[in-house]
C-alpha positions in Angstrom: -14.3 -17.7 13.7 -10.7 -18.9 15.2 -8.7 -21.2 12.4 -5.1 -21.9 12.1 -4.4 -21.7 8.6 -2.7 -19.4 6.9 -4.9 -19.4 3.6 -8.2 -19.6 5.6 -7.0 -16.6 8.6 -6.6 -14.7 5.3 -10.2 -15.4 4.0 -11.3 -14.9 7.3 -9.9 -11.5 7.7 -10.1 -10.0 3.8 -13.1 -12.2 1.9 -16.1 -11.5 1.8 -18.7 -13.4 3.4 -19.7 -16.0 0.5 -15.7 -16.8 0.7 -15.5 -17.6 4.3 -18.9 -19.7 3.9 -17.4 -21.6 0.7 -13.6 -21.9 1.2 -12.9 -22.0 5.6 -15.4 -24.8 6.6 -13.4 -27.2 3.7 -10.1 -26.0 4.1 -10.2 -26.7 7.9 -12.2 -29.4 7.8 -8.8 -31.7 7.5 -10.7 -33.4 4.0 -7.8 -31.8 1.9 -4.0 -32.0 3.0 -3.2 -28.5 2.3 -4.8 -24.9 0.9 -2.0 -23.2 -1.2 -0.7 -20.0 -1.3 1.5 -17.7 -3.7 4.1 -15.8 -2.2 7.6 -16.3 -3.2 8.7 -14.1 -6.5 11.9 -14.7 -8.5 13.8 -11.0 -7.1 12.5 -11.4 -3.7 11.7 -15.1 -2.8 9.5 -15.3 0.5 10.8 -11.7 1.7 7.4 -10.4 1.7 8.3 -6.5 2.1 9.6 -7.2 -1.6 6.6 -8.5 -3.2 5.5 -6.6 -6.8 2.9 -8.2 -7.3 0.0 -6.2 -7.7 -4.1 -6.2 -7.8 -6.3 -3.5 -8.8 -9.5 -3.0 -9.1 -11.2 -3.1 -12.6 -15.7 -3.2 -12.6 -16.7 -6.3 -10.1 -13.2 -8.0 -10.9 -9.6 -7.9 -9.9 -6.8 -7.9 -12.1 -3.6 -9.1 -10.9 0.0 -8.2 -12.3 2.9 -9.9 -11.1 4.6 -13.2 -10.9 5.8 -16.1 -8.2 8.9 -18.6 -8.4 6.3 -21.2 -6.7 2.8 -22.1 -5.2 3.4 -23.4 -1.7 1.5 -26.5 -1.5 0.3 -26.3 -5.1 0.9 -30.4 -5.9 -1.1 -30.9 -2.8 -3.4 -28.4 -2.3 -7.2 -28.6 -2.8 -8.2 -25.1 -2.8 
């Protein structure tokens, strides 16, 4: 599957396969303006070799610990 977006090459290359089938086909479709993203944290902004944010693994569910400055494309995103 060849996209070129940077929240649906990321499901395409880590999510499982009911994520690509849900989230890719409407994110590149062009129906919604944007797909956001969290990267930038408040000590590292978008350096992202300084990220702390971390997930692990708890049962069937993640857990994540961390915490971002901003969500890129977050007023305009629909996924």
């Amino acid at each position: 599957m060849a996209v070129n977006n940077l929240v649906a090459e990321t499901i395409v290359k880590f999510g499982t396969e009911e994520q690509k089938r849900r989230y890719v086909p409407e994110i590149t479709s062009g129906r919604f303006v944007a797909a956001s993203f969290g990267l930038s944290e408040p000590h590292a902004g978008s350096d992202a070799g300084a990220l702390r944010t971390t997930a692990r693994r708890d049962g069937g569910d993640y857990v994540l610990n961390g915490s971002k400055q901003w969500i890129t494309s977050g007023d305009q995103a629909g996924w």
